[in-house]
C-alpha positions in Angstrom: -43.6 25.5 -50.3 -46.5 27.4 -50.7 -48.1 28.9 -47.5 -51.4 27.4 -46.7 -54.7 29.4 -47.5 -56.9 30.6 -44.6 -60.4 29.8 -45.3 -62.5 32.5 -43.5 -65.1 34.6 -44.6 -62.9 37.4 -46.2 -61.9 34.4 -48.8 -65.7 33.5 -49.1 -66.2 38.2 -49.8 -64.0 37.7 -53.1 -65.9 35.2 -54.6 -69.1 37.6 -53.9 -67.4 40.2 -55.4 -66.2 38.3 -58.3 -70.1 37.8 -58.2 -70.7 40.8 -59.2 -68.5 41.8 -61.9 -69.1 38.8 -64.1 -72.5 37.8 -65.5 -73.3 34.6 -63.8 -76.5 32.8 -64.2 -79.0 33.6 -61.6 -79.3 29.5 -60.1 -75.1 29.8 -59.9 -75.6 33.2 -57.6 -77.9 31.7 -55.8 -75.9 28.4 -54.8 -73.2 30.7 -54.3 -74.7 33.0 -51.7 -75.9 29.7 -50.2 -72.4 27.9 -50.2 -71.2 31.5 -48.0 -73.8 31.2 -45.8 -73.6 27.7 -45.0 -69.8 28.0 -45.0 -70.3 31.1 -42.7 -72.8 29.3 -40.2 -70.7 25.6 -40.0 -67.0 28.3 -39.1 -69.1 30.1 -36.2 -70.4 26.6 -35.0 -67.0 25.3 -34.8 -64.4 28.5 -34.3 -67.0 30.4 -31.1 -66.6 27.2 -29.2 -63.3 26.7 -29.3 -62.3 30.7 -29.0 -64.6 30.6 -26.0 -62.7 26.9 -24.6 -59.6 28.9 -25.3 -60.2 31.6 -23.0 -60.8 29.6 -19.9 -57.7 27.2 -20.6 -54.5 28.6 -21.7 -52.3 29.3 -24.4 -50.3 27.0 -27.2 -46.2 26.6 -25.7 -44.3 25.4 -28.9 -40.3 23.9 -27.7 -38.1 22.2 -30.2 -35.9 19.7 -28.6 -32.8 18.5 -30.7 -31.1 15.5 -29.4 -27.3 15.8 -30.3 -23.8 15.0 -28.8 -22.0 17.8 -26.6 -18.4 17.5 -25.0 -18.8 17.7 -21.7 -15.9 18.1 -18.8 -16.4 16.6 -15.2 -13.9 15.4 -13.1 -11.4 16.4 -15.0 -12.8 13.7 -17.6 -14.1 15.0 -21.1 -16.7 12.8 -22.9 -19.6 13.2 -25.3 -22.9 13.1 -24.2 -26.6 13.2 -25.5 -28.3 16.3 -24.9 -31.1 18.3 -25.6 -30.3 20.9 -27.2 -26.1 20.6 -26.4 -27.4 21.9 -22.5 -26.8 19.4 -20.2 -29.2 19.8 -18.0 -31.8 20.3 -20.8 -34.1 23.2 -21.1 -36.9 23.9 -18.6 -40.5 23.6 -20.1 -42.6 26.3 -18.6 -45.9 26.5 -18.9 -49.6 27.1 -17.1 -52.1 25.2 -16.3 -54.4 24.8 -18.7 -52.0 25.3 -21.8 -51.1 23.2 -24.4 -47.6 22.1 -24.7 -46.2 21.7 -28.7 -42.5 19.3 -28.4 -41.5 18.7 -31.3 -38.4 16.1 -30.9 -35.4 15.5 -33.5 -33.2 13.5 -33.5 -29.7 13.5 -35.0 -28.1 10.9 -32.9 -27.1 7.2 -33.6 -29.5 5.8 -30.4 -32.6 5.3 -30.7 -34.6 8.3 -28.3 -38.3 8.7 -26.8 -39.1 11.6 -23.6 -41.6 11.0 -21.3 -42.9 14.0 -19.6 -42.5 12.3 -16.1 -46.0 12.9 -14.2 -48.2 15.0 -16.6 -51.3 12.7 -16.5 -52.0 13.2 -20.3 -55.4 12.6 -20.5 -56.4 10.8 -23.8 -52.9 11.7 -25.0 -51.3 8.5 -24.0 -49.6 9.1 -27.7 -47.4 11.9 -26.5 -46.5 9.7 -23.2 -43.3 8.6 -24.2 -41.7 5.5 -22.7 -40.5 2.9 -25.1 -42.2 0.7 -26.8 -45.4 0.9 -24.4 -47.1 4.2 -25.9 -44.6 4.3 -28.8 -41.7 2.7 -30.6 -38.5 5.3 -30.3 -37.9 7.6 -32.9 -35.0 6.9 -35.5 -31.6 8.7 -36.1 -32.9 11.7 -38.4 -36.7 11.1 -37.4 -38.9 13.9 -35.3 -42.2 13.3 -33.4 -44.4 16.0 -31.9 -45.3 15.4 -28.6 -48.9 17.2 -28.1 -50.4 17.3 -24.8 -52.6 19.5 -22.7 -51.6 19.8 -18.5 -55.4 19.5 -17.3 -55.7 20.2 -13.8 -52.1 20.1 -12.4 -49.8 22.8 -11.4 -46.0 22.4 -9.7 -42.6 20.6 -10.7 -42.7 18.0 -13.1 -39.5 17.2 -14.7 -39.2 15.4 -18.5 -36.5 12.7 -19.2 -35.7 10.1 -22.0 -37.5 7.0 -21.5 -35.1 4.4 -23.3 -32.3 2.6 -21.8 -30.1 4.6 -19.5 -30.2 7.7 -21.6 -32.2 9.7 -18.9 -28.7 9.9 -17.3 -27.9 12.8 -19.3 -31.2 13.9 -21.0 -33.4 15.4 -18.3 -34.5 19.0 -17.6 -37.5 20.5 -15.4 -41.0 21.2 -16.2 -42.8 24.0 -14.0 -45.9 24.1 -14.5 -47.3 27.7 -13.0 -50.9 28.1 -11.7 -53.2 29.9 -14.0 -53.4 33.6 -14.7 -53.9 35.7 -11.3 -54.4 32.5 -9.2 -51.8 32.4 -6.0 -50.0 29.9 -4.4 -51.4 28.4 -1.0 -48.5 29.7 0.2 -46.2 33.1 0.7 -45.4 34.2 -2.3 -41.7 33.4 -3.4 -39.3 36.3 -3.8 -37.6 34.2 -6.5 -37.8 30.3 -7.5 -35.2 28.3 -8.4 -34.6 24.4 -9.7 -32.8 22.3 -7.9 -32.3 19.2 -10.3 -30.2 16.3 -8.5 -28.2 13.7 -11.0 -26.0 11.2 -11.3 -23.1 11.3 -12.8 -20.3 8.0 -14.7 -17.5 8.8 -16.2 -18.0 6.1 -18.7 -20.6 5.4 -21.2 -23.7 4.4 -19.3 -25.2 2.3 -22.3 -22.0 0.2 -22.5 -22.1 -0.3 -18.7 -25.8 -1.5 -18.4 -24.9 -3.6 -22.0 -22.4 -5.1 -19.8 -24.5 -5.5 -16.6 -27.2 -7.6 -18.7 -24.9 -9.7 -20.5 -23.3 -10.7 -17.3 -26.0 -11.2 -15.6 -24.6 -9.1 -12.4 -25.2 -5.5 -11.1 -23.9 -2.4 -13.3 -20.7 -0.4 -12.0 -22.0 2.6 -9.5 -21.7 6.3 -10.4 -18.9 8.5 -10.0 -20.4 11.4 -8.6 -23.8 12.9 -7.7 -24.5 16.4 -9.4 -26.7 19.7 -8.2 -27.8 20.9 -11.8 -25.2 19.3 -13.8 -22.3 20.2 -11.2 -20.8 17.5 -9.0 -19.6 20.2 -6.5 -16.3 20.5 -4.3 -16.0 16.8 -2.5 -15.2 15.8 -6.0 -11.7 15.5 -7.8 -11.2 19.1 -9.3 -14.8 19.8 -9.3 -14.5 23.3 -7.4 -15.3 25.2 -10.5 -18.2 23.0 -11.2 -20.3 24.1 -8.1 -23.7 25.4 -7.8 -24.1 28.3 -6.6 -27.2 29.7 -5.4 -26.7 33.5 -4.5 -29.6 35.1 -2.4 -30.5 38.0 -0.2 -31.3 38.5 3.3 -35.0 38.7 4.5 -36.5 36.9 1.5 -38.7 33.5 0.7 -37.5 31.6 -2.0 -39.1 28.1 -4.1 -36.8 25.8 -4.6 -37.8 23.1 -7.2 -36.3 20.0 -6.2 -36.2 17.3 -8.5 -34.8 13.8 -8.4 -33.6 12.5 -11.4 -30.9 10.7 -10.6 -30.8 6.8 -11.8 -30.3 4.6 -9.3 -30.4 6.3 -5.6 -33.1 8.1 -3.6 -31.4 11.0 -2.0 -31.5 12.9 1.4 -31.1 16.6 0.8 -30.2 19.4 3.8 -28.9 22.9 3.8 -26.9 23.9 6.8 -28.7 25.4 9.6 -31.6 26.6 7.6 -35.0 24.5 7.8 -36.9 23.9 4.4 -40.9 24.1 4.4 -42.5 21.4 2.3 -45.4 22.9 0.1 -45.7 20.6 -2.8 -44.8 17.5 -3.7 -45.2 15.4 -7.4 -46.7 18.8 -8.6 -49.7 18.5 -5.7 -49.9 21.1 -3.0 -49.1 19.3 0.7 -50.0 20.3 4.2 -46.7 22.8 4.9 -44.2 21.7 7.7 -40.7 22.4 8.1 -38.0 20.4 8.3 -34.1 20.0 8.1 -33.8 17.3 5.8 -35.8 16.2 2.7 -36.4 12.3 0.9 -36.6 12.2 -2.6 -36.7 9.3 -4.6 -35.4 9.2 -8.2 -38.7 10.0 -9.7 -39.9 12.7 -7.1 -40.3 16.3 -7.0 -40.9 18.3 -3.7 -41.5 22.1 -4.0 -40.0 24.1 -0.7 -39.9 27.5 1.0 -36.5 28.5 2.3 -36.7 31.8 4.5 -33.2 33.1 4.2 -31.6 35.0 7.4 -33.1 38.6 8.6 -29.5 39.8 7.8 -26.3 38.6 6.0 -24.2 36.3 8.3 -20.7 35.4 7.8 -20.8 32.5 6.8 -21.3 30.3 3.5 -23.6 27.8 3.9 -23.5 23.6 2.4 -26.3 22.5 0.2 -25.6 18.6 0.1 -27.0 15.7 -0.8 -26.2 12.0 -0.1 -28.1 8.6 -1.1 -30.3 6.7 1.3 -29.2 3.0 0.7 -30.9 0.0 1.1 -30.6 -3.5 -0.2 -27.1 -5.7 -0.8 -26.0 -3.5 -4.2 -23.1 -1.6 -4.0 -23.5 1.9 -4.5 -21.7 5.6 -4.8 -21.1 6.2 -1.3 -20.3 9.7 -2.1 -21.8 13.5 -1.7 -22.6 16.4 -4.0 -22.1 19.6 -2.7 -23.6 23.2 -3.6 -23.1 26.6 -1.6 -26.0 29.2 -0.4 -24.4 32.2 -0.6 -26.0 35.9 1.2 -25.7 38.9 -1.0 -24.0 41.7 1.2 -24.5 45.2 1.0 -21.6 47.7 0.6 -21.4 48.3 4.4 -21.0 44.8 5.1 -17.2 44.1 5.9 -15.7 42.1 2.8 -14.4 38.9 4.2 -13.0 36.9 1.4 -12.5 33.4 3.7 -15.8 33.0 5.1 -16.3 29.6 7.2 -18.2 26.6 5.2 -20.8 25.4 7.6 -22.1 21.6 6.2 -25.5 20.2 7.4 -25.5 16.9 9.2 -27.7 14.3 7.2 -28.9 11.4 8.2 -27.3 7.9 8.0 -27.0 6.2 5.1 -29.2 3.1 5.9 -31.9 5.3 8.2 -34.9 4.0 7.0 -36.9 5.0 10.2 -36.0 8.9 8.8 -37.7 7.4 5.2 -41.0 6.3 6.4 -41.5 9.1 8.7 -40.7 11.7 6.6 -43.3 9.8 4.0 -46.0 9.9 7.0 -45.6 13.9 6.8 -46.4 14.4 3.6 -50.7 15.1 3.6 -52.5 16.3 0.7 -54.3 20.4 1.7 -57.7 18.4 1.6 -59.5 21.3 1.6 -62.5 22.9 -0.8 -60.0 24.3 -3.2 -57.9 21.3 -3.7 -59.9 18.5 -2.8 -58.5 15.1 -2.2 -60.8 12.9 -4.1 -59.8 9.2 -2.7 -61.5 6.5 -4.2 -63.4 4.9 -1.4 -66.0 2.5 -3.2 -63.0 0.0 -4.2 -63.8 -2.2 -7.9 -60.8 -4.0 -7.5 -57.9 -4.9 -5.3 -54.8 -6.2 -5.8 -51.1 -7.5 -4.2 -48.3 -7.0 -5.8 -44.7 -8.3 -4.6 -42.0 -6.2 -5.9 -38.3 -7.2 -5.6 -35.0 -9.3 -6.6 -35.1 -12.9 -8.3 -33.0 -15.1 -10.6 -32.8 -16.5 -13.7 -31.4 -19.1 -15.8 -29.4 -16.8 -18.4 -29.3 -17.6 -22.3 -26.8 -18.3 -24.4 -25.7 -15.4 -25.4 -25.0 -14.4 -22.2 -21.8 -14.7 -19.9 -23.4 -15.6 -16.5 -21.4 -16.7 -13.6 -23.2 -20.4 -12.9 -25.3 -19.4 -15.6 -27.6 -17.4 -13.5 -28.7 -14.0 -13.3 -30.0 -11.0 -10.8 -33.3 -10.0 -12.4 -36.4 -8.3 -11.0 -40.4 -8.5 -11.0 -43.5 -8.1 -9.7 -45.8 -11.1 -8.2 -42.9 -13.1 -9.6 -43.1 -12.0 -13.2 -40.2 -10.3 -14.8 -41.4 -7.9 -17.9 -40.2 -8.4 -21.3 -39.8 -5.8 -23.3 -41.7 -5.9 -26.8 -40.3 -5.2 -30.5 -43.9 -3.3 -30.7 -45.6 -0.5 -28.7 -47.8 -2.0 -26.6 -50.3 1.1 -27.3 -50.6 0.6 -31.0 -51.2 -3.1 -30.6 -54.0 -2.4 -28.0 -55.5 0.5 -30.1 -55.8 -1.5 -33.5 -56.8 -4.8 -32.0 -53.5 -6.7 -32.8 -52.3 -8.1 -29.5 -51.9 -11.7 -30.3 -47.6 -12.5 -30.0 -47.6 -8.5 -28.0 -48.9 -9.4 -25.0 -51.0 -11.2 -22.6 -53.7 -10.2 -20.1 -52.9 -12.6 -17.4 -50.9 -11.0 -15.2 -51.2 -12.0 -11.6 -53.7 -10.1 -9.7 -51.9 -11.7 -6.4 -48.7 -13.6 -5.6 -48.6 -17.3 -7.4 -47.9 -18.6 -4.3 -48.0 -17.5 -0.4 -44.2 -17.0 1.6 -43.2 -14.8 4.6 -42.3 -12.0 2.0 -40.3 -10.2 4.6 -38.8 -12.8 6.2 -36.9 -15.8 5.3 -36.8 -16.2 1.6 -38.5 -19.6 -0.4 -35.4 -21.7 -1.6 -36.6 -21.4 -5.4 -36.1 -17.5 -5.8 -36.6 -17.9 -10.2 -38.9 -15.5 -11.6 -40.8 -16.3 -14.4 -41.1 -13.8 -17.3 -43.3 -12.5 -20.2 -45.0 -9.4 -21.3 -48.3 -9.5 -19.2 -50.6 -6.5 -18.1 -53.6 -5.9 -16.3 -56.5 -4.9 -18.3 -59.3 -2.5 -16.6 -62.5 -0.8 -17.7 -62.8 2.3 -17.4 -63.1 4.5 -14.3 -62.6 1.6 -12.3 -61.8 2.1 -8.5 -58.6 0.4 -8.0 -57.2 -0.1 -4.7 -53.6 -2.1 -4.6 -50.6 -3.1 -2.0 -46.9 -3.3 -3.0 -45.5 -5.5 -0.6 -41.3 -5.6 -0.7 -39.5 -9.0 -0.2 -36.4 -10.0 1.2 -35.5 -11.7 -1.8 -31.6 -11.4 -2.1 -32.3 -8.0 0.2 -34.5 -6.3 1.4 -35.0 -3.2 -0.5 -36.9 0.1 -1.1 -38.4 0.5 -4.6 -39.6 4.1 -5.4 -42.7 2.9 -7.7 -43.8 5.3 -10.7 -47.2 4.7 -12.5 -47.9 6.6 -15.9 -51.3 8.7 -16.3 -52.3 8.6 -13.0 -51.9 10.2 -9.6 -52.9 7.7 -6.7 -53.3 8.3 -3.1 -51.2 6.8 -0.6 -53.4 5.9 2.1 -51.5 3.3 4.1 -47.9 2.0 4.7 -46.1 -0.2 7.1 -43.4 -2.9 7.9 -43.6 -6.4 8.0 -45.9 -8.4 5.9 -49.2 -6.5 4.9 -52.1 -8.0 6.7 -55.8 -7.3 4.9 -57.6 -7.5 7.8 -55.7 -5.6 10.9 -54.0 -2.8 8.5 -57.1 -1.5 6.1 -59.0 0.2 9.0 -56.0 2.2 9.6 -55.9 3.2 6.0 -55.9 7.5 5.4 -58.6 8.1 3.5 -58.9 11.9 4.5 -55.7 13.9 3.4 -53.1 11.1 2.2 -50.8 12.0 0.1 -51.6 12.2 -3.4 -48.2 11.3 -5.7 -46.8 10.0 -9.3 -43.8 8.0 -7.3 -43.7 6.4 -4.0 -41.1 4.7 -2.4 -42.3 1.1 -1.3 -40.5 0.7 2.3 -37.4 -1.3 2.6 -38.8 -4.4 4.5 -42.5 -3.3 4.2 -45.5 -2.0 2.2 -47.3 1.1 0.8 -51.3 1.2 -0.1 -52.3 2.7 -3.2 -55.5 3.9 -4.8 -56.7 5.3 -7.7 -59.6 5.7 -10.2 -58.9 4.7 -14.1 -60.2 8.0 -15.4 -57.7 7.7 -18.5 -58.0 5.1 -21.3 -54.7 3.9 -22.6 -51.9 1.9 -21.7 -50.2 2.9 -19.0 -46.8 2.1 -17.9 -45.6 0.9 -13.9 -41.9 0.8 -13.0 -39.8 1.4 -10.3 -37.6 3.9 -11.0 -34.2 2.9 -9.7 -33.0 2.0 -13.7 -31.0 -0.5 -12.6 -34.3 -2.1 -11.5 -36.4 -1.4 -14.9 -33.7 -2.9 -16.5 -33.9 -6.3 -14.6 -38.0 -6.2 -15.3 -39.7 -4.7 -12.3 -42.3 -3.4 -14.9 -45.8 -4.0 -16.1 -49.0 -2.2 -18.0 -52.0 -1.3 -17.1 -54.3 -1.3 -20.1 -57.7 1.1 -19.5 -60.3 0.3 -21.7 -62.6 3.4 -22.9 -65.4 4.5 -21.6 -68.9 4.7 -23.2 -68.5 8.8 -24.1 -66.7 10.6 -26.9 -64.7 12.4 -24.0 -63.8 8.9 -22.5 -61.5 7.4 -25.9 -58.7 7.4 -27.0 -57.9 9.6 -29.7 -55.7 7.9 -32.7 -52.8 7.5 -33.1 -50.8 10.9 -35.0 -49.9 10.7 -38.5 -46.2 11.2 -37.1 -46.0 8.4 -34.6 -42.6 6.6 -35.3 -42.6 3.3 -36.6 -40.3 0.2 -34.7 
């Protein structure tokens, strides 16, 4: 390998010189000195720009994530696991606002592999998205892919995850994303910050289990155990060793990064008696207010001050986390544990058997505690960070999201032959052999998808009360296809099919605001006027309400195709999915760029 020439003017001075020691016709000179100049003139045109771009945005961050096998020992169980990198969790991405990030991704495993980098808007970079056969098809045993994206206007906890299957239950790691240079938080600054990155945990393989779900038409087995950065904690079978430990001194504020990226449950979190103070959440700075016990929904990030004692008590202190549970599934009705721990001085009397005080959480099934701690949660709204709701609406829309049936085919074992699936207004998503992206991009959609998806319901029920006796969904690949920068205002409404349930919805390239939620039915003429179109909360993920509804909007400021889930897996898996294709706008800045040479192939 030879290393690549620069061309700059110093190459362009040789050839001058050369100029000069060999005789060369006067017309050749001439053409010469002209070539330099022009060459000279066209570098200046298109290098001062960008040095100039460069010096009010960031930097270049390059990672390499290798995706291999590591033994890994919990609950006394050893088993081999995808990783990034053989760290389970993976490595953080840091970066500032403003820079550009450089993954490049290999991988030297049998499964198929894509990462999504969950909640960075990537704005005309849908390329470097990453979930499965929507922006690309995965990469291949012995195949890389450079994911290249720029975080424009965002700062906070993002986290990044595989977006194939169930392999996110092993390959995730946190993304902070740090304001730019000499710009403070709206808030104390931290004395130290720390992730907090809750999991989930089987003992088993999770691919064969959700093989095994689908092919029998019924719900996968539940976790084994819940884990605080990788570690299951002490309430576990010989999990003592593997307990996180967060060590901190007296009289200080520190961040703690909470993410959620656990598969199937949404999970309270407390530490005992110490209150948390909720700065940030989905990498957007909140309203602050303090509180025992935090929500998060697999899919969710909440940044949050913790002012430690003014001196050292005696006592250890329970970090602990539990699911809230909702719908008829069975579930791991079981808690992880981690310990806060005070630093002492060499004055302080050594007590080696400290007390363990544990924080009460809420009930399992306390959905009042859910959609009031949702209510708190208020964008700062202010001059700096401006909440910038959509109020001139283009379009509305209802969506149903929940449980159905399905005949099953024959390849499957059903029981009656009947399956659980999932959807939304009654349409269960198939998932293509083709990314949806690349068919949309070079105009070759026909057998991909289609563009009828239901803008409402295909017929009316009591969605929250007694369910219609024909609960079968139908199913297809169908999206929603938008122009640009349109103002999009639309209601997920939960059903009582099979159960009632709360679905923590995620929408790729976007943030949208929450400005309205509720229980019961949605009704479009009492509930709009109470919509929040001042400081609601602007998020990536948002957990539709067990029994009720959430209001969305947002503005299609991104061309691409953009991917809507819930993110319970178990859920994605059934089909409550569908795409949102946005169309370009009129301007160079308002396309899509293509596709890069290294985009994998299906």
């Amino acid at each position: 390998m030879h290393p690549k020439k620069n061309i700059t003017s110093s190459h362009f001075q040789i050839i001058q010189n050369n100029s000069k020691t060999k005789k060369i016709p006067t017309m050749a000179s001439h053409f010469l000195k002209a070539v330099f100049a022009f060459c000279t003139f066209l570098l200046l045109c298109v290098l001062l720009p960008q040095l100039a771009h460069a010096k009010h945005t960031g930097i270049t961050r390059h990672y390499k994530f290798d995706i291999k096998l590591q033994n890994v020992t919990r609950l006394c169980k050893t088993k081999s696991i995808l990783t990034v990198n053989g760290k389970f969790p993976g490595p953080r991405i840091i970066a500032r606002e403003g820079d550009r990030v450089l993954i490049k991704v290999a991988n030297h495993v049998q499964n198929n592999v894509t990462l999504h980098w969950h909640g960075i808007r990537q704005l005309r970079s849908g390329w470097a998205d990453g979930p499965a056969y929507i922006t690309q098809c995965p990469i291949q045993t012995g195949q890389t892919y450079l994911y290249n994206f720029t975080i424009i206007g965002q700062r906070g906890t993002l986290f990044w995850h595989a977006h194939i299957s169930w392999l996110r239950a092993t390959i995730y790691g946190p993304i902070v994303i740090l304001p730019k240079r000499h710009v403070p938080y709206p808030f104390p600054q931290p004395f130290k910050e720390v992730p907090i990155i809750f999991g989930e945990w089987w003992n088993a393989n999770t691919e064969t289990i959700i093989s095994q779900a689908l092919k029998t038409g019924s719900g996968p087995n539940v976790s084994d155990a819940y884990t605080i950065n990788g570690l299951p904690g002490p309430l576990y079978n010989c999990s003592t060793k593997d307990t996180f430990k967060l060590k901190v001194k007296p009289g200080k504020t520190y961040l703690l990064r909470l993410i959620n990226a656990a598969l199937n449950d949404e999970l309270f979190f407390s530490i005992a008696n110490h209150s948390l103070t909720v700065v940030e959440a989905d990498a957007v700075y909140v309203k602050p207010f303090r509180t025992q016990t935090i929500l998060i929904t697999p899919g969710q990030t909440t940044n949050v001050l913790l002012r430690t004692k003014p001196k050292a008590p005696n006592a250890i202190f329970a970090m602990a986390a539990r699911p809230y549970v909702t719908g008829p599934a069975a579930f791991d009705n079981s808690t992880t544990m981690g310990l806060l721990e005070y630093e002492t001085g060499p004055n302080h009397k050594k007590n080696k058997k400290l007390p363990l005080l544990k924080p009460v959480l809420p009930k399992l099934n306390d959905t009042s505690f859910s959609f009031k701690f949702s209510q708190k949660i208020r964008s700062l709204a202010n001059a700096k960070f401006p909440a910038k709701v959509p109020k001139n609406i283009n379009r509305k829309f209802f969506f149903t999201v929940g449980l159905g049936l399905s005949s099953c085919s024959k390849s499957q074992r059903c029981t009656n032959n009947t399956q659980v699936l999932a959807g939304i207004n009654n349409v269960s998503f198939i998932q293509p052999n083709t990314a949806l992206l690349q068919a949309h991009f070079f105009n070759k959609t026909k057998g991909v998808f289609t563009t009828d998806f239901p803008t409402n319901p295909p017929f009316k029920f009591n969605y929250t009360g007694k369910p219609p006796s024909n609960l079968m969904l139908s199913t297809g690949t169908k999206v929603v296809v938008l122009p640009y920068k349109t103002s999009v205002e639309l209601v997920l409404q939960d059903t009582s099919i099979i159960g009632a349930e709360s679905h923590p919805l995620h929408l790729h390239g976007f943030n949208f605001f929450v400005v309205g939620m509720g229980f019961g039915n949605f009704d479009s003429k009492k509930d709009p006027p109470k919509f929040n179109l001042v400081d609601p909360a602007e998020r990536n993920t948002i957990g539709v309400p067990s029994g009720g509804w959430v209001a969305i909007r947002f503005l299609t400021d991104n061309p691409g195709v953009w991917f809507m889930h819930c993110h319970l897996e178990v859920h994605t898996s059934w089909g409550l999915k569908m795409a949102w294709v946005v169309m370009d706008g009129k301007k160079p800045n308002q396309k899509l760029a293509p596709p890069p040479s290294d985009l994998p192939k299906c």
